[in-house]
Z-matrix of the N, CA and C atoms (Angstrom, degrees):
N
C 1 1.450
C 2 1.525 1 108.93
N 3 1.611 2 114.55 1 99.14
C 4 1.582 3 108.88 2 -171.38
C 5 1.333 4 87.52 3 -142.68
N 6 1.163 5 126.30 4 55.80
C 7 1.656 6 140.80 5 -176.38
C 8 1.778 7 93.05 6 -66.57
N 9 1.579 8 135.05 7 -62.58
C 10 1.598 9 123.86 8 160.75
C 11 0.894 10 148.09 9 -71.97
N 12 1.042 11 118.42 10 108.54
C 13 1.830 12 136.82 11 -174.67
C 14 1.257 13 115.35 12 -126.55
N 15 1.594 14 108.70 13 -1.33
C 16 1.606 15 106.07 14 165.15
C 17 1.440 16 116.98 15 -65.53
N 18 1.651 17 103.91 16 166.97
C 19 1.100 18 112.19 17 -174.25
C 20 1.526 19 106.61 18 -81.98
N 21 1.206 20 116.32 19 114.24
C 22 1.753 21 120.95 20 -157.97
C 23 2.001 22 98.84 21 -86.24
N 24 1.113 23 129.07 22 149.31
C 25 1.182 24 160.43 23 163.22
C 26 1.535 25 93.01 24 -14.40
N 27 1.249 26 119.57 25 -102.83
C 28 1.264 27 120.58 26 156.28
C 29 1.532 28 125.31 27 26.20
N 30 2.114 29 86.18 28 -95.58
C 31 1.815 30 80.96 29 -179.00
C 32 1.305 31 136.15 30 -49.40
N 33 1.905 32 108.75 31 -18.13
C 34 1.308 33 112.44 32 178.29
C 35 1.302 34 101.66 33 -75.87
N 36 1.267 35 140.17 34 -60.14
C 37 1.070 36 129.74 35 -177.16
C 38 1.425 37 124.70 36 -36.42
N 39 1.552 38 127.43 37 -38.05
C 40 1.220 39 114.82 38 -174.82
C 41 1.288 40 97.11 39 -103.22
N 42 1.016 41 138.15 40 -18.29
C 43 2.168 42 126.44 41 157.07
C 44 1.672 43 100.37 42 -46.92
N 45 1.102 44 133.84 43 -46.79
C 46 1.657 45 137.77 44 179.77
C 47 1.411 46 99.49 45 -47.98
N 48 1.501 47 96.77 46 -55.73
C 49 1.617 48 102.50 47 -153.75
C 50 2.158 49 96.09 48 -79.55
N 51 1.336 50 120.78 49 -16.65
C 52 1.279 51 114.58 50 160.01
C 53 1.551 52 126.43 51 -74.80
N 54 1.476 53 103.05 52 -32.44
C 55 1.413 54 105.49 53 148.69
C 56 1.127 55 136.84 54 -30.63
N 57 1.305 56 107.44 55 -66.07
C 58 1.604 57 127.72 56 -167.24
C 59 2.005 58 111.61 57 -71.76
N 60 1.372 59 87.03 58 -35.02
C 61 1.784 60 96.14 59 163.35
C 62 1.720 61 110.91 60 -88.24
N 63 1.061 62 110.39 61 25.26
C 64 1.478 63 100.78 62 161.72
C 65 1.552 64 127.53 63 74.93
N 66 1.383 65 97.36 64 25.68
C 67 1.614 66 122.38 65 -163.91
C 68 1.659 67 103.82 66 -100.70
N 69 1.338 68 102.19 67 103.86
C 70 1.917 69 105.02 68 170.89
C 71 1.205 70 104.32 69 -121.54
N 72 1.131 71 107.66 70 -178.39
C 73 1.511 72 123.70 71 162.39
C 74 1.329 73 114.95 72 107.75
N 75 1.908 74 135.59 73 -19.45
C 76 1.063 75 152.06 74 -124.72
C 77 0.977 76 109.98 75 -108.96
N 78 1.230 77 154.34 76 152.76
C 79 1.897 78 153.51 77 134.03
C 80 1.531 79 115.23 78 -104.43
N 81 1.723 80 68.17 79 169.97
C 82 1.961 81 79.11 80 -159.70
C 83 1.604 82 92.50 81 -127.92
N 84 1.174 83 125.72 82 17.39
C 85 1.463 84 124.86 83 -175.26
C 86 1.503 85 94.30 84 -138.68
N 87 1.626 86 117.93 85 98.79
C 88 1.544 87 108.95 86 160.85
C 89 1.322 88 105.80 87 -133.80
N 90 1.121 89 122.39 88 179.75
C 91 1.542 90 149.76 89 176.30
C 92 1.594 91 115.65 90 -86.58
N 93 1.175 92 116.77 91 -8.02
C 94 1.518 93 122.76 92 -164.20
C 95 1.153 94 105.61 93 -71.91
N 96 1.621 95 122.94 94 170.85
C 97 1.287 96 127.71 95 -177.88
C 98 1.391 97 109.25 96 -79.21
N 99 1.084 98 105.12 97 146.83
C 100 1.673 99 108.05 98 -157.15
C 101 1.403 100 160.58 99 58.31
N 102 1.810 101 67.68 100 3.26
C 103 1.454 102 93.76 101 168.35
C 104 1.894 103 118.87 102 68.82
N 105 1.123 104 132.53 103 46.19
C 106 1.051 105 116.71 104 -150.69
C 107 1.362 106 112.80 105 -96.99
N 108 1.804 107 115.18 106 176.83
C 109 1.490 108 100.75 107 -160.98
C 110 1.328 109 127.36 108 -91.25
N 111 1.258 110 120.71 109 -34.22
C 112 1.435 111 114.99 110 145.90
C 113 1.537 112 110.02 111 -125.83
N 114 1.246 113 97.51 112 156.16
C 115 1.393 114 107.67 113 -178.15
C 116 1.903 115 113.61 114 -129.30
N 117 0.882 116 109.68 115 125.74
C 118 1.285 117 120.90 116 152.94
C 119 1.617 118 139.27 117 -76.54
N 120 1.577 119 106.15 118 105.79
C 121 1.591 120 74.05 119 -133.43
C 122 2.283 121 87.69 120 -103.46
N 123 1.097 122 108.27 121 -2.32
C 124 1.650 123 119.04 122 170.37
C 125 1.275 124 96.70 123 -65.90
N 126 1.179 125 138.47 124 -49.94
C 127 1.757 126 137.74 125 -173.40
C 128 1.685 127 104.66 126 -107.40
N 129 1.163 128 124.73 127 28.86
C 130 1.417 129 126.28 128 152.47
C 131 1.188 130 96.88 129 40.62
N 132 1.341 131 125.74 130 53.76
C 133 1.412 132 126.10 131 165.93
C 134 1.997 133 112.73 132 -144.14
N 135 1.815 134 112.70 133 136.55
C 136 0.999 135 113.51 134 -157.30
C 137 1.179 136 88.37 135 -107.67
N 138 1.669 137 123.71 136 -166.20
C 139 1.308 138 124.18 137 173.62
C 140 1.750 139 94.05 138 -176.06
N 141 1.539 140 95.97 139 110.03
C 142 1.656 141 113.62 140 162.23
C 143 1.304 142 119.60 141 -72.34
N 144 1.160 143 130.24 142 127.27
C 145 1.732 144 126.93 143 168.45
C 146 1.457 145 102.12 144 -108.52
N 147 0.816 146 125.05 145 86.78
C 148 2.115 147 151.64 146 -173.23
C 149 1.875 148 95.22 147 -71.30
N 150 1.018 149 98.26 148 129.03
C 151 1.396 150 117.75 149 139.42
C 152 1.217 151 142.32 150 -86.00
N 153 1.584 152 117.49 151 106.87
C 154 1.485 153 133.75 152 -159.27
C 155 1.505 154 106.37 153 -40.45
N 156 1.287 155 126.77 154 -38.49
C 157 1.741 156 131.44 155 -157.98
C 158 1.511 157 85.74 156 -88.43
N 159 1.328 158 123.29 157 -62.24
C 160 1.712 159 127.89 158 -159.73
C 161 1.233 160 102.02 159 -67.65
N 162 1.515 161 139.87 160 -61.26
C 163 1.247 162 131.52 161 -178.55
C 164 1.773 163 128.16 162 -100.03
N 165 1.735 164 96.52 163 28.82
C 166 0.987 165 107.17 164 150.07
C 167 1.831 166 115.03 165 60.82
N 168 1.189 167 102.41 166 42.79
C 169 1.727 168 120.07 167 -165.78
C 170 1.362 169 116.12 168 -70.69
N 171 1.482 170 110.08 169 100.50
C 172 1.381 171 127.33 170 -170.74
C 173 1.305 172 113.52 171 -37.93
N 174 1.451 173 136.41 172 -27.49
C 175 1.106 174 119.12 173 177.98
C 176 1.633 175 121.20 174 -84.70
N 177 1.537 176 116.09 175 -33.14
C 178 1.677 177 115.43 176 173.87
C 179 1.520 178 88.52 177 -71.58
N 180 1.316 179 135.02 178 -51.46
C 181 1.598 180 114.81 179 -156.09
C 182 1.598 181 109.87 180 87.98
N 183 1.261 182 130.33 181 2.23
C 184 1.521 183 138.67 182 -167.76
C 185 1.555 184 88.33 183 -4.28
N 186 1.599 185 121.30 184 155.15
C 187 1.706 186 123.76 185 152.14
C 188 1.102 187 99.64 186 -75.09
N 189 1.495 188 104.44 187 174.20
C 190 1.583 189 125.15 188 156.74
C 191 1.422 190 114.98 189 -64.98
N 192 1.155 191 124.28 190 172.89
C 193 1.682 192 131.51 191 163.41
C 194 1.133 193 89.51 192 -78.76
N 195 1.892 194 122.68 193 144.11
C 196 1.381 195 128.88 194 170.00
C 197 1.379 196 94.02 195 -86.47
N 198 0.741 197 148.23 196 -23.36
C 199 1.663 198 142.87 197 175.15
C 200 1.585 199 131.48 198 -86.91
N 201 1.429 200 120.29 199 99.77
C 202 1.436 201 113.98 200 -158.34
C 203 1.130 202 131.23 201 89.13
N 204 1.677 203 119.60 202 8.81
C 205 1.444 204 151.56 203 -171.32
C 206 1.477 205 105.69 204 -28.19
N 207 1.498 206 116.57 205 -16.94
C 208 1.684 207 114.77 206 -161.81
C 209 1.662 208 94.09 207 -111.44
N 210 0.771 209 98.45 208 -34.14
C 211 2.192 210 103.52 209 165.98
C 212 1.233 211 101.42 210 -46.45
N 213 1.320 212 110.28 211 -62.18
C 214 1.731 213 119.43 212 -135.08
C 215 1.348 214 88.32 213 -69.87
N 216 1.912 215 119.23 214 -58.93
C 217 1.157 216 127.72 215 -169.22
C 218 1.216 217 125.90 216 -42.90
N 219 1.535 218 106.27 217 -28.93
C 220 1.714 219 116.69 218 -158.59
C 221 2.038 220 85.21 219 -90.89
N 222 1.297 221 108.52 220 -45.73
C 223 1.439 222 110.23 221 -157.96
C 224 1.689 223 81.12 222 -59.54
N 225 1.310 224 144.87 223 -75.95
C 226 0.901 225 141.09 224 -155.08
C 227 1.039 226 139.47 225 -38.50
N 228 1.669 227 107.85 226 -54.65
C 229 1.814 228 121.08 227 145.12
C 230 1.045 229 123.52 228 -48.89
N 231 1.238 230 116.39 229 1.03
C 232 1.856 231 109.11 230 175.17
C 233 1.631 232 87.95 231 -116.19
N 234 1.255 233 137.30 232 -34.67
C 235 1.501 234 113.52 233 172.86
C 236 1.619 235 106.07 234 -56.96
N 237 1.451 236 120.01 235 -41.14
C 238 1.644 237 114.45 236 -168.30
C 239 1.308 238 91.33 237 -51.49
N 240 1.434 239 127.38 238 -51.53
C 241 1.356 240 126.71 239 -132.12
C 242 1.609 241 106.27 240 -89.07
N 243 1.297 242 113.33 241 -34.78
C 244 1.650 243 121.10 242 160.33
C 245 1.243 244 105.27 243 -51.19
N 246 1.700 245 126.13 244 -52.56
C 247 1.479 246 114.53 245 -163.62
C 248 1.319 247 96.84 246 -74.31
N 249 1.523 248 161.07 247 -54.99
C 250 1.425 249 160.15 248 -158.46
C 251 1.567 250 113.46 249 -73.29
N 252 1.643 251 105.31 250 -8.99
C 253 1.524 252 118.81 251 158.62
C 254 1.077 253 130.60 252 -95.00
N 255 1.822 254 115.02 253 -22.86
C 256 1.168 255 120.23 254 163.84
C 257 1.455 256 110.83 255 -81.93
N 258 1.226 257 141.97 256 -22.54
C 259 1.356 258 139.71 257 -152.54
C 260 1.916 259 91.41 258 -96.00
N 261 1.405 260 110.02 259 -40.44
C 262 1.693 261 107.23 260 -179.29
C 263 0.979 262 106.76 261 -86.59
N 264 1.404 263 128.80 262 17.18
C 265 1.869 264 118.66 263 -176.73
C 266 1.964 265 84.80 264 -105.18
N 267 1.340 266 93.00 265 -46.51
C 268 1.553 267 108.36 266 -176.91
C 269 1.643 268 114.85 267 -31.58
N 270 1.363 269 80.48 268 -72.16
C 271 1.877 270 113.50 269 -173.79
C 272 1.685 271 90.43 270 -63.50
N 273 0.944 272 153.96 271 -87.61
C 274 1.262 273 141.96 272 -178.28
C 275 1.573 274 136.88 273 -31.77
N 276 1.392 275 97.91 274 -33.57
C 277 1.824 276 95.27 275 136.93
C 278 1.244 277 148.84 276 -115.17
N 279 1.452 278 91.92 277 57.35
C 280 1.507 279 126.82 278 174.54
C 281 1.607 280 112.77 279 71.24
N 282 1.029 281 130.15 280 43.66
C 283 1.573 282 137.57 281 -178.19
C 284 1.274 283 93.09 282 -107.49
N 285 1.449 284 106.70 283 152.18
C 286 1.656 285 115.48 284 156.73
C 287 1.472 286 98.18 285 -122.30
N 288 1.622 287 98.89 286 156.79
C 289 1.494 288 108.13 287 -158.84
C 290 1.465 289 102.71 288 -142.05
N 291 1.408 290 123.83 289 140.34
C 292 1.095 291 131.66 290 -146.15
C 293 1.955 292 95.54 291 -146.76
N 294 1.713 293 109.11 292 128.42
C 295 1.067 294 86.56 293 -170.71
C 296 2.035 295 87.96 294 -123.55
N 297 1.423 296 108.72 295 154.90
C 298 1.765 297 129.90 296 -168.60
C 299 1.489 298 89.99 297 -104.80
N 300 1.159 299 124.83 298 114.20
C 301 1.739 300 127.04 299 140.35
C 302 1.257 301 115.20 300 -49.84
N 303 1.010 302 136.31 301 156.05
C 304 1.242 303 177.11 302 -114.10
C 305 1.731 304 87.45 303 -141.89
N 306 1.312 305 99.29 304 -86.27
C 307 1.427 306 117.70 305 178.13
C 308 2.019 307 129.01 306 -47.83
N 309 1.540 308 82.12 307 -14.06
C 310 2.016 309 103.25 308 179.65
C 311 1.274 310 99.89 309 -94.54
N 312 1.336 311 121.08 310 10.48
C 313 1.473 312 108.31 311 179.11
C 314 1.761 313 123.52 312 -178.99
N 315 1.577 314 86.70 313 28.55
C 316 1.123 315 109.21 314 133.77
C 317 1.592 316 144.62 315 -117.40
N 318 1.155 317 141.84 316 103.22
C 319 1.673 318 110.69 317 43.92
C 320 1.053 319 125.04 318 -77.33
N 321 1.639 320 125.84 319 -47.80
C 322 1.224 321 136.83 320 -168.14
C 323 1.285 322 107.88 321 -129.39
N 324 1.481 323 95.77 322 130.87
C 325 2.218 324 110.35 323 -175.22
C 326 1.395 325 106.49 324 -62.51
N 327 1.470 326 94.44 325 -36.76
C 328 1.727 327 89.37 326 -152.47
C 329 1.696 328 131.27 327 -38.52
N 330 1.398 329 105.68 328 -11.80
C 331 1.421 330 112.97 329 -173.71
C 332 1.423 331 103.64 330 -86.86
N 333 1.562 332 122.78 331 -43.10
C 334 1.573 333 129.95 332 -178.94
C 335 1.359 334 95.75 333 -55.31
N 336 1.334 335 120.80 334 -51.34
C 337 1.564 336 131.92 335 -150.41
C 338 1.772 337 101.21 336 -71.58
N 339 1.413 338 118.75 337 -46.20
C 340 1.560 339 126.72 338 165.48
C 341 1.317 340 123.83 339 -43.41
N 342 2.126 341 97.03 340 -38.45
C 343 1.553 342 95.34 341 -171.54
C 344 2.016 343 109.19 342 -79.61
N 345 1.314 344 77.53 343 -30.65
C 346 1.982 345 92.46 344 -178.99
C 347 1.579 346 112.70 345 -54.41
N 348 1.676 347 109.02 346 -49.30
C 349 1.364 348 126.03 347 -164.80
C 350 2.010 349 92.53 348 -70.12
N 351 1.179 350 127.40 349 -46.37
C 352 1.346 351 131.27 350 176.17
C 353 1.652 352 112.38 351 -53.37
N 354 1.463 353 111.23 352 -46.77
C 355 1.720 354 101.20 353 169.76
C 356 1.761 355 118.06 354 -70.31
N 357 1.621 356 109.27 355 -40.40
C 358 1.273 357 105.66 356 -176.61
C 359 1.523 358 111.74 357 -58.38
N 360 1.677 359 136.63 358 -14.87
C 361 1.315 360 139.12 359 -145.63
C 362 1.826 361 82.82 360 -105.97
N 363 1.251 362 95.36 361 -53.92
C 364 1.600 363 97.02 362 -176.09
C 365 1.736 364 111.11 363 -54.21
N 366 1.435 365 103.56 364 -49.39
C 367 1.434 366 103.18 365 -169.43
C 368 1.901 367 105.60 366 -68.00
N 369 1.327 368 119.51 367 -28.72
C 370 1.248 369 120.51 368 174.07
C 371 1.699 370 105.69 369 -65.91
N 372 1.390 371 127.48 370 -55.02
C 373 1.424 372 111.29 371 162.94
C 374 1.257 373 123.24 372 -34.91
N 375 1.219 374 120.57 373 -57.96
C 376 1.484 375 124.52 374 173.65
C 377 1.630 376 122.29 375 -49.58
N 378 1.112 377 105.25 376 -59.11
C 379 1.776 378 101.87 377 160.82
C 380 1.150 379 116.10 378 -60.94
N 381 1.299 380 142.54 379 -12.12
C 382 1.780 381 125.71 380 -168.02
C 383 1.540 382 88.22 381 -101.04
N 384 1.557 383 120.86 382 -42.22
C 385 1.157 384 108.04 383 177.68
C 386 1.766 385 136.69 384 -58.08
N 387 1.500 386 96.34 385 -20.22
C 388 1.580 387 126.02 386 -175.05
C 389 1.519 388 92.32 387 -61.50
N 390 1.557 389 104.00 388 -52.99
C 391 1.681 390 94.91 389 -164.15
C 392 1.231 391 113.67 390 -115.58
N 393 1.333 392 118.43 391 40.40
C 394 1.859 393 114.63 392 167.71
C 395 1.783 394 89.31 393 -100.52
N 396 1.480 395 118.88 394 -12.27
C 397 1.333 396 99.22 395 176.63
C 398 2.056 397 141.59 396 -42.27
């Protein structure tokens, strides 16, 4: 059951809010395992923007649905278990992977999006410096 694969509310919101911090270079259409939501693909680095209820985000703890408790449970362990398959298929061919709460950016991204835009600037120093050698 993987009926959503649209581009959910959310990710636009915090691509805006990477915008607005000065964040280019990125896509939102790849082939990778798991499909992830944007990717960077010069610094081999992806970036999930997760939904707290769907992927089950260790820090809220979302409940279960009281209704159908053995659905929900089973559907759920197979979202964990897709995402911890996509993230080691990722990481194993050399990607780094970066995952967005749900909860880090709501109401407003802009703070997730500052902290993200600060590693990508660093990690782009680091690669330009790698290869002016």
């Amino acid at each position: 059951m993987r009926a959503n694969r649209g581009i959910s509310r959310r990710e636009v919101l915090f691509r805006r809010a990477l915008w607005r911090a000065g964040v280019r270079g990125y896509r939102v259409q790849t082939r990778l395992p798991g499909r992830p939501d944007i990717t960077f693909p010069a610094l081999r680095l992806v970036v999930f923007v997760n939904g707290c209820f769907w992927h089950r985000c260790p820090v809220c703890q979302p409940r279960l649905p009281a209704a159908n408790a053995e659905f929900w449970s089973a559907k759920f362990r197979e979202n964990r278990r897709r995402d911890e398959e996509a993230r080691a298929n990722l990481q194993a061919a050399g990607w780094d992977v970066v995952t967005v709460w749900e909860h880090e950016i709501r109401p407003d991204p802009s703070q997730r999006a500052l902290e993200l835009a600060t590693m990508i600037r660093s990690r782009r120093l680091t690669h330009s410096a790698g290869t002016d050698a």
